[in-house]
C-alpha positions, 0 to 999 in steps of 0.5 A: 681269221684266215678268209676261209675260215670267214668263208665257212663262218658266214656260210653258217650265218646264212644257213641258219638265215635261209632256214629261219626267214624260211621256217618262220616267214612261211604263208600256209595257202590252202591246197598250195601249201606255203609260201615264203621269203627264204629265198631273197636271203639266199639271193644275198647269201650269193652276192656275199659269199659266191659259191659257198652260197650253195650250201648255205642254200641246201642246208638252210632250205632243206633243214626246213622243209625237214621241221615244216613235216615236208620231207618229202620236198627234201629230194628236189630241194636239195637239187632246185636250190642248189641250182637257183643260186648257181644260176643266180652266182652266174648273172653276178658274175655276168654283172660284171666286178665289184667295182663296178658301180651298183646301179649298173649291175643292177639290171643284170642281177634284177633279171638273175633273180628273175630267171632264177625265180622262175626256174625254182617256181617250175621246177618245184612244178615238176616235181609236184607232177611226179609226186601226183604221178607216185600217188604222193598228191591229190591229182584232182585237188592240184589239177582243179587249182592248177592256175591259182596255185601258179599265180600265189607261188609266183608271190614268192620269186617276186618277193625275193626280188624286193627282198634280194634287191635291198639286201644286195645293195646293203651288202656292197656297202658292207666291205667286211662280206667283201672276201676279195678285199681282205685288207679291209678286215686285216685293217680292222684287226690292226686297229682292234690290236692298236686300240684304235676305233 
């Protein structure tokens, strides 16, 4: 299997995590809405796969606000995904090679998930300011619970934080989501034709 192909396999893989850890991790909060842990699999999908994670993250995030009833999300979804994991693919690559030691990059892709967070959580701000300004939203319900709404969608961004944190360090020790190392899966295939392992 060419790295391609692996490539657009576990962009799939990922898609359909976004989406399921989305759908089925989601916190209905009153007046907020939900809350979810979708996001910490994106972070993982962008350490796994780089810019194939994008999609991944559109697909999978937009495909629940779809069966969740929130079509309405699709729009800046769409856009505010695609963003966050762009940003979140720039710090990685601010973190500087593979090579390099996990726990030095560390920092840097903490404060990638970090800044990627907070943009997602005041973009989605925003954009809910539209939809009040469209008559989409209860402006006297959203105004009148403004704060305590920040502070519990906060929840998620740190939330991805942990769970990004764990995932990331799982995934540099698993050398087959390594693409730029595709000796290792060619080794592996050599072995599986030789009937070793």
């Amino acid at each position: 299997m060419n790295t391609k192909t692996r490539k657009l396999t576990v962009t799939a893989v990922f898609a359909a995590l976004i989406y399921a850890v989305t759908y089925f991790s989601r916190i209905p909060v009153p007046v907020i809405g939900i809350v979810h842990f979708g996001d910490g699999i994106i972070f993982a999908a962008c350490a796994a796969l780089g810019w194939w994670a994008v999609p991944a993250a559109v697909i999978g995030s937009c495909l629940a606000d779809l069966t969740m009833g929130a079509f309405y999300y699709i729009p800046a979804t769409l856009v505010i995904k695609s963003v966050m994991a762009a940003l979140f693919i720039l710090f990685l690559k601010l973190a500087g090679p593979k090579s390099k030691p996990i726990a030095k990059r560390l920092p840097v892709i903490i404060s990638g998930m970090l800044f990627a967070g907070l943009f997602m959580l005041f973009a989605y701000t925003g954009y809910e300011v539209l939809l009040i300004f469209f008559g989409m939203l209860d402006d006297e319900v959203i105004l009148l619970f403004g704060l305590i709404r920040l502070l519990w969608s906060a929840v998620q961004p740190l939330a991805a934080i942990f769970i990004g944190t764990a995932l990331i360090i799982g995934i540099e020790k698993v050398k087959i989501l390594d693409f730029s190392a595709p000796r290792v899966i060619e080794e592996i295939e050599t072995n599986e034709d030789s009937g070793v392992g």
